[in-house]
C-alpha positions, 0 to 999 in steps of 0.5 A: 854198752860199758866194758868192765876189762880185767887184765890179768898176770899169772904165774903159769904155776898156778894158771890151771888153778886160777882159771878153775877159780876164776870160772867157778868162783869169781866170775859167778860172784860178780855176775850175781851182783845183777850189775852185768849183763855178761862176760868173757873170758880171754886168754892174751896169746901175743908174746911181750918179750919182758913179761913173765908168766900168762895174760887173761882179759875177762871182759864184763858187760854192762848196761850204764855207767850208773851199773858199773859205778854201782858195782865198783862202789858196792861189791868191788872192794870185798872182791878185789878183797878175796882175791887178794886174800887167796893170791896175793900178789901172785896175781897183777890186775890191771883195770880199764873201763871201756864204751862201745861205740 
């Protein structure tokens, strides 16, 4: 299995917000692509004595890296897109991809 990992830093002033989105909006779009077989969702509680506001991981799941490849070819960029478009750089990502073992 290949994990797609998303980490997060958002502003606690628009983290009710973002998670409402990100739960309504974001995620569901990217499962509709079909190239995921599920996520979750998680909210990082350690505290980094430099970092400013809060921390999410979402977690994608998918069956090969012919899928994901597929995803960050094809769907990813429009994605990332909106995104940036509705927080700017309110909102720092950093992207990992994962196999399980």
């Amino acid at each position: 299995m290949i994990i797609y990992n998303v980490t997060c830093n958002i502003p606690e002033s628009i983290e009710e917000e973002w998670v409402h989105w990100m739960k309504h909006e974001h995620i569901p779009q990217v499962i509709a692509t079909e190239k995921f077989t599920g996520f979750r969702m998680l909210k990082l509680l350690t505290v980094v004595a430099d970092n400013e506001g809060v921390n999410y991981a979402i977690q994608y799941y998918c069956n090969s890296l012919e899928d994901y490849n597929d995803y960050a070819e094809n769907y990813a960029p429009a994605l990332k897109a909106q995104t940036f478009e509705k927080y700017g750089e309110q909102v720092l990502a950093f992207r990992t991809l994962l196999e399980e073992v």
